[in-house]
C-alpha positions as CSV (number, residue, x, y, z in Angstrom):
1,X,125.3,159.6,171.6
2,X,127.0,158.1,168.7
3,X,127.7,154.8,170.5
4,X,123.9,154.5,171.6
5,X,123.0,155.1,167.9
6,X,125.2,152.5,167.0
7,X,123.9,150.0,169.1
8,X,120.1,151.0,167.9
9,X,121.6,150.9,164.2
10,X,122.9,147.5,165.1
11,X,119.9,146.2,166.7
12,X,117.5,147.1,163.1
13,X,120.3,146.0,161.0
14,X,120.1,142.7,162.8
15,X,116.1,142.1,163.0
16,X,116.1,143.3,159.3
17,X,119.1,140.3,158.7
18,X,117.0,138.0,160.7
19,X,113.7,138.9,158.6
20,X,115.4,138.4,155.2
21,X,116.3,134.8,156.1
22,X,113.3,133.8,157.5
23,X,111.4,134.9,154.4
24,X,114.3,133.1,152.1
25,X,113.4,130.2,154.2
26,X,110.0,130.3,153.8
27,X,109.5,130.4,150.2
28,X,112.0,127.4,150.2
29,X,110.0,125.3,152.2
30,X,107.0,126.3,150.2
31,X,108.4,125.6,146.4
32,X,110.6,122.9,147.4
33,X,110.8,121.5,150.6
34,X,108.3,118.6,149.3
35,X,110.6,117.6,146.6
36,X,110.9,114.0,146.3
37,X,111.8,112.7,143.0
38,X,114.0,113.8,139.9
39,X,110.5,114.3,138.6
40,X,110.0,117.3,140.8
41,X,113.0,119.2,139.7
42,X,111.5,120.2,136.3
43,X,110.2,122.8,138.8
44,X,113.4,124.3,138.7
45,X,112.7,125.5,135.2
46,X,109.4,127.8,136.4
47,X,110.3,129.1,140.2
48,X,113.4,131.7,139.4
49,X,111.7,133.0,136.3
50,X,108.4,133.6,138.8
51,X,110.3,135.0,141.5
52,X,112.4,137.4,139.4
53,X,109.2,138.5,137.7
54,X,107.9,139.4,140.8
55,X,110.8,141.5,142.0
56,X,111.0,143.3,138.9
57,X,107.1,144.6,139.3
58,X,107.7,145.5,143.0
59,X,111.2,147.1,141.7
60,X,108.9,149.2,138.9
61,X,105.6,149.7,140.2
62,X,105.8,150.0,143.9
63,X,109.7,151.2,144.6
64,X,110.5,153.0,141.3
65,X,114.0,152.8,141.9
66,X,117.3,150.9,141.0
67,X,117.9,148.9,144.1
68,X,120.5,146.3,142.7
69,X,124.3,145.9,143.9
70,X,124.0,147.2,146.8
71,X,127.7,147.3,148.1
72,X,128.3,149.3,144.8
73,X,125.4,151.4,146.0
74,X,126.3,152.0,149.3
75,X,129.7,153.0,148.2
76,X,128.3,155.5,145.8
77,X,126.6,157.0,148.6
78,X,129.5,157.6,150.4
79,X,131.2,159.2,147.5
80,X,128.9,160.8,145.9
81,X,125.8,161.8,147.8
82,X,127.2,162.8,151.0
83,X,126.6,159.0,152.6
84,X,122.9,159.7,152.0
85,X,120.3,156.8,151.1
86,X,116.9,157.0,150.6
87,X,114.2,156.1,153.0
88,X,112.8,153.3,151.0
89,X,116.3,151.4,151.2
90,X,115.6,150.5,154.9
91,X,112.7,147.9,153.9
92,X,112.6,147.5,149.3
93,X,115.4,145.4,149.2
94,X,114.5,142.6,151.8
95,X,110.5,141.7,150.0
96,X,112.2,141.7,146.5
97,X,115.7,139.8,147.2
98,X,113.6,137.4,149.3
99,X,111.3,136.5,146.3
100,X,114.4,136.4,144.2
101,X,116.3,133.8,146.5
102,X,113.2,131.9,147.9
103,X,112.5,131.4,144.4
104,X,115.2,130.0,143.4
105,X,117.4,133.1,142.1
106,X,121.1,132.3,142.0
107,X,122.2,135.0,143.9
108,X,123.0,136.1,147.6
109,X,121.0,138.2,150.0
110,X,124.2,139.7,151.8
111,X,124.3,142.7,149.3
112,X,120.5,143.5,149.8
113,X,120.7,143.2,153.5
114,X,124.1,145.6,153.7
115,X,122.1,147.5,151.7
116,X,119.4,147.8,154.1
117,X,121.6,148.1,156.9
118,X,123.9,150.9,155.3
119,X,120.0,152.4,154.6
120,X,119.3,152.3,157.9
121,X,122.6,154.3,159.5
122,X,121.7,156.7,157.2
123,X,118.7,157.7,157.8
124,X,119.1,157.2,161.4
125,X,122.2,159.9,160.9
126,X,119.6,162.3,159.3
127,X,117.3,162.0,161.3
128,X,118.8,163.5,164.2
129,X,120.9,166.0,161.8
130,X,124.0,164.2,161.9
131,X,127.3,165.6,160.2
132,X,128.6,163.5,157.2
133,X,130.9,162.4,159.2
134,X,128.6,161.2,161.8
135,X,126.2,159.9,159.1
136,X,129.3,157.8,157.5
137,X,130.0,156.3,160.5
138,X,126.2,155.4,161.1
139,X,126.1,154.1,157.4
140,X,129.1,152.0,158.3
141,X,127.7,150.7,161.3
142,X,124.6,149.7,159.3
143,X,126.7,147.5,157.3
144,X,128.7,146.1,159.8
145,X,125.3,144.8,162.1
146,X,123.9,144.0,158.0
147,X,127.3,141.0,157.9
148,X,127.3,140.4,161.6
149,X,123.5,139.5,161.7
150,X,123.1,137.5,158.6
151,X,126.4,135.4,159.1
152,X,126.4,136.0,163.3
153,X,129.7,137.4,162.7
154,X,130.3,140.4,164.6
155,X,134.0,140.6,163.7
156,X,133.6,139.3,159.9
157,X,131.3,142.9,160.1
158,X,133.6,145.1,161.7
159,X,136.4,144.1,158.8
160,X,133.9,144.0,155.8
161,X,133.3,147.7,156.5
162,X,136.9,148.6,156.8
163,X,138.0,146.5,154.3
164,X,135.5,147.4,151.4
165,X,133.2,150.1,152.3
166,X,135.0,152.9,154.2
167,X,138.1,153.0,153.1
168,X,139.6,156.3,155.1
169,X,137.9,155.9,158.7
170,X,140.5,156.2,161.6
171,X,140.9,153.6,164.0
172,X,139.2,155.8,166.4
173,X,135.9,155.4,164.5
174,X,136.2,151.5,165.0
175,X,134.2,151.4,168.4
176,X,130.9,152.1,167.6
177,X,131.5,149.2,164.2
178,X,131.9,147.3,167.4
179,X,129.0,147.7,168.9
180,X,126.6,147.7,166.0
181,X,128.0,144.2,165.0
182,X,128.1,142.4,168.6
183,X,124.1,143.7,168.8
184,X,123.3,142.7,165.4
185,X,125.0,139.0,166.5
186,X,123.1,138.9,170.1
187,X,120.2,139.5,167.4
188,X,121.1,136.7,165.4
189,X,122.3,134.5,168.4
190,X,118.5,135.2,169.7
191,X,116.2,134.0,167.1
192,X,118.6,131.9,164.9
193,X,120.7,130.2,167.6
194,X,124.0,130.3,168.5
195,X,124.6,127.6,165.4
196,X,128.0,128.3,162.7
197,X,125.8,129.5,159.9
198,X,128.0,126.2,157.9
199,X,128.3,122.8,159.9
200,X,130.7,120.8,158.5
201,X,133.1,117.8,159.6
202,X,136.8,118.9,158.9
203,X,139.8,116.8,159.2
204,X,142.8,118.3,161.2
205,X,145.5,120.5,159.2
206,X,148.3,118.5,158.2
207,X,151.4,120.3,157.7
208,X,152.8,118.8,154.7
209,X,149.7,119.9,153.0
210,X,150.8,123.2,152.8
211,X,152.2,123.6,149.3
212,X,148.4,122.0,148.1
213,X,147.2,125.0,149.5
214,X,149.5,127.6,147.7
215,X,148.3,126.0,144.8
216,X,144.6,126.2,145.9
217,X,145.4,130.2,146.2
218,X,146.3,130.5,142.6
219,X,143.9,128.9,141.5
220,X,141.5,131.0,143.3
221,X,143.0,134.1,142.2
222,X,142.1,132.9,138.7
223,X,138.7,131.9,139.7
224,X,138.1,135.0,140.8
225,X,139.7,136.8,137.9
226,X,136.7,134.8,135.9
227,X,134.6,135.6,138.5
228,X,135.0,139.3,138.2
229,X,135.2,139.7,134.4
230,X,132.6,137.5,133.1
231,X,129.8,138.4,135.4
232,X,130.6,142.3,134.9
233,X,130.6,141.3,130.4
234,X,127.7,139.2,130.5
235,X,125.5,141.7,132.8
236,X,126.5,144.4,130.7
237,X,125.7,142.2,127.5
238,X,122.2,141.4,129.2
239,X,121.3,145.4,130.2
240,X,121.9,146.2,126.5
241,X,118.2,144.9,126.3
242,X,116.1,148.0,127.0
243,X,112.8,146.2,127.0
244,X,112.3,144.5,130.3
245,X,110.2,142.5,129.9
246,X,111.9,140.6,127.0
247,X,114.8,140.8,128.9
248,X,113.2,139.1,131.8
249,X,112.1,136.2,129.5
250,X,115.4,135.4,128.3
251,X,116.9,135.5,131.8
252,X,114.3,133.4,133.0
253,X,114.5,130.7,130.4
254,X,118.3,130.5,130.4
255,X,118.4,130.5,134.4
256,X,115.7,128.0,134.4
257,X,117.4,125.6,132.0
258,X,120.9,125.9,133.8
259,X,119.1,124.9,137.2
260,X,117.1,122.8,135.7
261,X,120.5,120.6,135.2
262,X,122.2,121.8,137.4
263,X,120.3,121.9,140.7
264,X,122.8,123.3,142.8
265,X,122.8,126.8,141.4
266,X,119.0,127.3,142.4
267,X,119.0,130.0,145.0
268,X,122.0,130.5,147.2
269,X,123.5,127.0,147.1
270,X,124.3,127.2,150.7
271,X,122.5,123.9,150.8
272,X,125.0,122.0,148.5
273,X,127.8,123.7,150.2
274,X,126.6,122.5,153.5
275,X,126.7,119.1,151.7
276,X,130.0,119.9,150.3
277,X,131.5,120.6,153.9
278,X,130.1,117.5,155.5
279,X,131.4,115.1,152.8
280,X,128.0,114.4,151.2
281,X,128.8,114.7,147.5
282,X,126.0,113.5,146.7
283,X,123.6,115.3,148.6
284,X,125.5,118.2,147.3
285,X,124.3,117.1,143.6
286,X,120.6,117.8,144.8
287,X,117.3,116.3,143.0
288,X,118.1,115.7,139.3
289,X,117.6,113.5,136.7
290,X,121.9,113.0,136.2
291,X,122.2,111.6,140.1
292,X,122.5,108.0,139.4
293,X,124.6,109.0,136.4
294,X,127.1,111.0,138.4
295,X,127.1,108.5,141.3
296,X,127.5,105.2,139.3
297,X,129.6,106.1,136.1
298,X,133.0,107.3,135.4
299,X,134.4,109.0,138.7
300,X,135.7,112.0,136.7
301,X,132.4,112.9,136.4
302,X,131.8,114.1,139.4
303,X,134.3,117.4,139.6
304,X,133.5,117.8,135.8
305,X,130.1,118.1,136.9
306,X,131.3,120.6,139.8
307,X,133.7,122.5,137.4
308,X,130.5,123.1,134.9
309,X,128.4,124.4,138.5
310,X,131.2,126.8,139.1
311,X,131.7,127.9,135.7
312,X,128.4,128.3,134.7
313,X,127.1,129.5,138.6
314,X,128.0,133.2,137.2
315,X,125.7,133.4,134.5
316,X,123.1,132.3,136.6
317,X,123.8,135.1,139.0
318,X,124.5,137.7,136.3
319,X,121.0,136.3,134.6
320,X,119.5,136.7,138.1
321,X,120.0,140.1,138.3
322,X,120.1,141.4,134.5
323,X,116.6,139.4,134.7
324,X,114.9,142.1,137.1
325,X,115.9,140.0,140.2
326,X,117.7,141.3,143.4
327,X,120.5,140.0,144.7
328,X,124.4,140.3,145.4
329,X,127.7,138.5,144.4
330,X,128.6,137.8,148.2
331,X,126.9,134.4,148.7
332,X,127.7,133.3,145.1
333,X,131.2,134.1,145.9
334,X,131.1,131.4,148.9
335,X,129.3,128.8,147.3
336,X,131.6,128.9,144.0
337,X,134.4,128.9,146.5
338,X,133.4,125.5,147.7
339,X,132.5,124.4,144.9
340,X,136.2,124.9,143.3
341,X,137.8,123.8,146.5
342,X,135.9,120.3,146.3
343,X,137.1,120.0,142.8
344,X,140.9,120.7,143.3
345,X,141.4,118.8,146.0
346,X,138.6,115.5,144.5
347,X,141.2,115.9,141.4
348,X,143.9,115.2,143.1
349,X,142.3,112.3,145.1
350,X,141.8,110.9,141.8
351,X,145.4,111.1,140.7
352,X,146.1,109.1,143.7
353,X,147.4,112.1,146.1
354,X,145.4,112.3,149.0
355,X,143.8,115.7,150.3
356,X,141.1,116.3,152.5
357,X,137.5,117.3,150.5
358,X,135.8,119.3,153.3
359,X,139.3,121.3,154.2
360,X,139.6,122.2,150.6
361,X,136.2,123.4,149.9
362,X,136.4,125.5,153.1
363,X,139.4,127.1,152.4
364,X,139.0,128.1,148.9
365,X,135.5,129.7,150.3
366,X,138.1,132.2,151.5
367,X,139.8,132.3,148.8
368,X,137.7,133.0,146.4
369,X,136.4,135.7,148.6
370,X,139.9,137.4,148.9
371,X,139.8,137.6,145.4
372,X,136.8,138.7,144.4
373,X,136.2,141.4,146.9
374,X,139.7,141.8,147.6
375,X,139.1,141.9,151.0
376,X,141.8,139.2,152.6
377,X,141.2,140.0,156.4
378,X,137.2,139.6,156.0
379,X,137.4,136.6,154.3
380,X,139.9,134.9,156.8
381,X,138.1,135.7,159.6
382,X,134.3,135.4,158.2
383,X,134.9,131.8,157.3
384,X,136.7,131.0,160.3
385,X,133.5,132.4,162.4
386,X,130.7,131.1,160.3
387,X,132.2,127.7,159.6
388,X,134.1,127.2,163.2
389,X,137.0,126.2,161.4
390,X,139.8,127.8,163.2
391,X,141.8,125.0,163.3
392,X,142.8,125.5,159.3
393,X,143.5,129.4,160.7
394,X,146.7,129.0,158.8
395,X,145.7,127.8,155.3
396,X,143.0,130.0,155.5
397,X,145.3,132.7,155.5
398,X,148.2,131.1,153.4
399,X,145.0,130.4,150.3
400,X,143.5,133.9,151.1
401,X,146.9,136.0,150.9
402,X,148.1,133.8,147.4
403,X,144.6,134.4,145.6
404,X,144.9,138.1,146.5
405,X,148.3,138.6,145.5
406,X,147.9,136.5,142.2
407,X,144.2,138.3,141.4
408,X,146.1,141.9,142.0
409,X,148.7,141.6,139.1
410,X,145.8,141.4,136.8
411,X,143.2,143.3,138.3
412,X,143.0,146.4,140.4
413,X,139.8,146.6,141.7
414,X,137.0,144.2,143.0
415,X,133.7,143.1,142.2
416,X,132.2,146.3,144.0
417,X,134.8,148.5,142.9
418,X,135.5,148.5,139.0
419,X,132.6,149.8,137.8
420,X,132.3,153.0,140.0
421,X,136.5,153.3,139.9
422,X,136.4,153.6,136.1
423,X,133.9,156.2,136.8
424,X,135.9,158.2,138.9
425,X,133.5,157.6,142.3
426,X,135.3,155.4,144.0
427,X,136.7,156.4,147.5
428,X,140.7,155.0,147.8
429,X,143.1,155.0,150.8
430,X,144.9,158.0,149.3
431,X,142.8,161.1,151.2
432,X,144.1,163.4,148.6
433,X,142.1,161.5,146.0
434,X,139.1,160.5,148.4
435,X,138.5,164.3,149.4
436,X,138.9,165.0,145.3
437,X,136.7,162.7,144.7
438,X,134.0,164.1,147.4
439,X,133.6,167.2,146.0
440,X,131.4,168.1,143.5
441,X,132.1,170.5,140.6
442,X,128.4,171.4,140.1
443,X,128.1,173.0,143.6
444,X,131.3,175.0,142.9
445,X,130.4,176.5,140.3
446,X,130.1,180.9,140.5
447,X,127.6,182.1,139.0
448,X,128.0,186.0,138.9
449,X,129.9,186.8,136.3
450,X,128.3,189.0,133.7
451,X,127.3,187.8,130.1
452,X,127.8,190.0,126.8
453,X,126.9,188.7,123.4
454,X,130.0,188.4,121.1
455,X,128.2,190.9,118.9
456,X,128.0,193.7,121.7
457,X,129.8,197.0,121.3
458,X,132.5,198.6,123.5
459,X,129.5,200.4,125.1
460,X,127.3,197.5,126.3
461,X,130.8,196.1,127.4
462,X,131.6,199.0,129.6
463,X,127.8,199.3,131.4
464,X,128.7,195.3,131.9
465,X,131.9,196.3,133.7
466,X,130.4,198.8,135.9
467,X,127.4,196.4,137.2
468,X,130.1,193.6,137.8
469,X,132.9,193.0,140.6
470,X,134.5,190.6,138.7
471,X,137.8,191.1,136.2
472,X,136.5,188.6,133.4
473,X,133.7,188.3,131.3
474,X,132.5,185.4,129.4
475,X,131.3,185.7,125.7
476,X,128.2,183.6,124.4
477,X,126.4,183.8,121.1
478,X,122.7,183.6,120.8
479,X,122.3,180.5,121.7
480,X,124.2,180.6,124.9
481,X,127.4,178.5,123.6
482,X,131.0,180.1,125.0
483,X,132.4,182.4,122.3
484,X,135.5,183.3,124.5
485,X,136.2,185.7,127.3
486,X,137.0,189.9,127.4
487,X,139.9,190.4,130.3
488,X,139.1,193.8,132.1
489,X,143.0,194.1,132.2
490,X,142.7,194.5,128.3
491,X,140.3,197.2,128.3
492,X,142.0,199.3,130.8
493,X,143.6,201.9,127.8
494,X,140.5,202.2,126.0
495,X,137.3,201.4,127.9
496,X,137.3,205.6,128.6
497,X,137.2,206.7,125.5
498,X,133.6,207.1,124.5
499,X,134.3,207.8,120.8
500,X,135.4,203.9,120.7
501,X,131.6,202.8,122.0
502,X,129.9,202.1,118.9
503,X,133.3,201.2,116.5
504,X,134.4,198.8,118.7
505,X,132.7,195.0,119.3
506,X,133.1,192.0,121.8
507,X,134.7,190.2,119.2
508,X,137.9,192.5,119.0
509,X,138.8,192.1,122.3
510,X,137.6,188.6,122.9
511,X,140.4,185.5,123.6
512,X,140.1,181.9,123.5
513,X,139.5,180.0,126.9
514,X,142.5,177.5,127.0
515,X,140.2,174.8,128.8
516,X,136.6,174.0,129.8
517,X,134.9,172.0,132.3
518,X,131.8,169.8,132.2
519,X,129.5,170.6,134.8
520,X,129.3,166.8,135.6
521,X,132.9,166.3,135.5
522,X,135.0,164.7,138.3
523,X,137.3,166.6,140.3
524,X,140.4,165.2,140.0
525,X,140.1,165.8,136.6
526,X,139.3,169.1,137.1
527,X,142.6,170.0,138.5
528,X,144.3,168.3,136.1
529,X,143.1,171.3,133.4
530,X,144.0,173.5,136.5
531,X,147.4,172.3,136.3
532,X,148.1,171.9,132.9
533,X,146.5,175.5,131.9
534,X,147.7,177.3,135.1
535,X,144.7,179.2,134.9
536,X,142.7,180.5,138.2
537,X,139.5,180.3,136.4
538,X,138.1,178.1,134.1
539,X,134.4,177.7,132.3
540,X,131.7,175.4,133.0
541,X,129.3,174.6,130.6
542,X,126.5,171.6,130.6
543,X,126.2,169.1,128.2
544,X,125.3,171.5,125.0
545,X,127.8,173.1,125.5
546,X,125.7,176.5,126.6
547,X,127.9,178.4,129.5
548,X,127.0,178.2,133.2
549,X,129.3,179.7,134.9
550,X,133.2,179.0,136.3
551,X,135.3,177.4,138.5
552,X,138.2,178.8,140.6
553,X,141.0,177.7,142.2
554,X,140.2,179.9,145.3
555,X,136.8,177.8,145.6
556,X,138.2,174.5,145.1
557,X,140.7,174.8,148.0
558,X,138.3,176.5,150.2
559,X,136.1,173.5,149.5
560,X,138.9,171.1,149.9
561,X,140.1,172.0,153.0
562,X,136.4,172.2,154.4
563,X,135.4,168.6,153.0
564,X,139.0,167.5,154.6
565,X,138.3,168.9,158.1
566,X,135.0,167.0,157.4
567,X,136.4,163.8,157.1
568,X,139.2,164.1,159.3
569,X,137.7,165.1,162.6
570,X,137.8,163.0,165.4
């Protein structure tokens, strides 16, 4: 059964891929496919700011939900809402990123559409009452067909879902990735053709070559080191702006004045990459008023003017999406890939050492990508399937391992990851810490344990004992706030003698709790106070700090060992 809802899963996850590009298409060949002149291309300077407004009213009026970064969001789900995503998912993010992109956005539709895909495992998974293992599985599937259709990729899918989204699924589990992406592909293969999703014209690998490629793979790793901690500042710096709409207007103006000059960031760029990987430098410049300037002048112009796309390609994506647009990192990550390759291997050319452009830019589009998503196998293999260009197998891997290993003594986690890892929600290869980080401390918490104010007498305490089962009891004030707790093992001596009932208060037997807990607190942290204190029980309160109940030990391994089962099973 799991296999057949694969291939269904892989079969949506595909049309929806197909949909999205068609629509990006679309609106293309509406805004810009008449483009004739340098004149046109003040254009530039209206389209994104349109198409992002437009996202952002479907986003707040129609879909009333956060729909951005959706690897980050499908990763959440996993982590943190039981690999559940909500029924809009399957369809909100292919209208809005398409308007974004068609538009001219400068971002990529591959998040949206793993989104989607993820979106519709899930909901597949609950419809027929799936286990969250089952539904996991289903989600990952989702993605896989999601990568497979857009690029028709099938294994690029299989590894991007390994690689970055489930991080502790057994090989076992890899089948039905199969099938969803080879059905998503025959999707693909069936309205888009069987076409690399990149032709280019490479030259053949020449050995000696190989220590320009080393180089090329530290220079990615710092490319994507920029990548990752500029676009993560500025959209930060952006979403400071609560008012949206004022937000939206700065976006728009600043992305419309960077495409404005610099044509090549308007929507995905795949276009001047194409360009790029056929040779056509110029045609990779696009319609703009600085053509003949770049073309006729001072040859160092042209990979200064590359270097400024790639450096400035990030703020355009980050004012893409702080801007109320809706888009991913995934198809900037290619394009800027290119881009830097060209420029390396154009700067050396000029220095009189000669390297092939079109290799170059290819192989730092893998680059790039290892870096950035951290995710060396995918990138190897998805450029080698969407670009054909197995023949540079070898410095796709020898560029994709370097940028990995340089990017990883400076930074942990990826584009997807840092955000939600420096929350505590991020899913790692360690199960002890993935199962920690599955569980929830708000549905642990035991609620039974009987209150008495810290003003009560010995009397009140006593009835409280005899209506409870439990050996503690915590003390709040009027106000609900924990006072402390009375031990029963304390009362034992005197909680007979009835002349004590009315001379004796709360507050005389009361003791200090040596830790709390949040009630939104993460797990592992949890047992850290576990551990430090060696306590078996340990308070929860909310965010007033008003008691809700506490925490054991005995509940937390019970827990642990059911969630481990869960994820374990084969």
């Amino acid at each position: 059964m799991l296999l057949i809802l694969a291939m269904l899963v892989g079969l949506g996850s595909g049309l929806a891929a197909v949909i999205l590009k068609h629509l990006i298409h679309f609106f293309q060949w509406i805004l810009t496919g008449w483009f004739n002149t340098a004149s046109d291309s003040f254009l530039f300077f209206l389209y994104p700011g349109v198409g992002m407004l437009a996202a952002l009213l479907m986003v707040k009026y129609l879909i009333k939900d956060n729909i951005g970064h959706g690897v980050t969001k499908v990763l959440l789900a996993v982590s943190r809402n039981e690999s559940r995503i909500k029924r809009h998912n399957v369809w909100s993010s292919l209208p809005t990123s398409a308007v974004t992109i068609g538009f001219g956005g400068s971002v990529g539709a591959e998040a949206p559409i793993v989104y989607t895909g993820a979106a519709i495992g899930s909901n597949v998974a609950k419809f027929f009452g799936l286990s969250y293992r089952q539904m996991t599985i289903l989600l990952g599937c989702g993605a896989a067909g999601a990568v497979s259709g857009i690029f028709a990729a099938p294994l690029a899918g299989v590894l991007f879902t390994l690689e970055i989204l489930l991080f502790n699924i057994s090989m076992s589990s890899i089948l039905p990735f199969v099938i969803s992406s080879i059905t998503a592909t025959v999707v693909a293969y069936a309205f888009l053709g069987p076409d690399v999703a990149f032709a280019n014209t490479l030259s053949p690998f020449v050995f000696g070559n190989i220590p320009y490629y080393l180089l090329l793979g530290v220079v990615c790793g710092f490319g994507s080191l920029y990548f990752i901690r500029v676009t993560l500042a500025v959209e930060d710096r952006l979403r400071g702006i609560e008012n949206i709409y004022l937000r939206w207007g700065l976006a728009a103006i600043g992305l419309g004045l960077l495409i404005f000059l610099f044509p090549p960031l308007y929507g995905e760029g795949y276009g001047s990459l194409t360009n790029l990987l056929n040779g056509d430098v110029k045609g990779a410049i696009g319609t703009t008023f600085l053509s003949d300037v770049l073309t006729r002048s001072n040859p160092w112009l042209m990979p200064f003017f590359f270097l400024m796309v790639f450096l400035f390609k990030v703020f355009s994506m980050s004012l893409t999406n702080a801007g109320g647009g809706v888009g991913g990192t995934f198809g900037p990550t290619l394009f800027m890939g290119g881009v830097l390759g060209f420029v390396v291997a154009r700067l050396f050319n000029l220095c009189g050492i000669s390297l092939p452009e079109t290799n170059f830019a290819l192989v730092a589009m893998a680059g790039l990508m290892s870096g950035v998503m951290q995710a060396p196998l995918t990138a190897i293999f998805l450029i080698a399937e969407i670009t054909g260009g197995y023949d540079l197998l070898m410095p796709l891997i020898i560029t994709s391992a370097v940028s990995f290993a340089t990017i990883r003594l400076f930074e942990s986690y990826s584009i997807y990851t840092k955000r939600i890892a420096n929350q505590g929600d991020l899913l790692t290869h360690d199960s002890d810490k993935a199962v920690l980080t599955l569980l929830n401390t708000a549905n642990l918490v035991e609620r039974d344990f009987k209150k008495v104010k810290v003003g009560d007498n010995l009397g009140t305490l006593v009835k409280a004992i005899s209506n409870s089962r439990r050996n503690l009891f915590p003390v709040v004030n009027d106000l609900g706030e924990l006072q402390g707790v009375v031990y029963l093992d304390d009362l034992r001596q005197i909680m007979f003698n009835r002349d004590m009932y009315s001379t004796s208060y709360v507050y005389n037997f009361m003791k200090p709790f040596p830790e709390t807990v949040q009630v939104d607190e993460k797990m592992e942290s949890v047992m850290k106070k576990f551990e430090v204190t060696d306590a078996w029980n340990l308070p929860v309160l909310d965010s007033n700090g008003c008691y809700i109940g506490f925490v054991s030990k005995s509940k937390i391994f019970s827990a642990y060992r059911e969630r481990l089962q869960q994820v374990s099973q084969e």
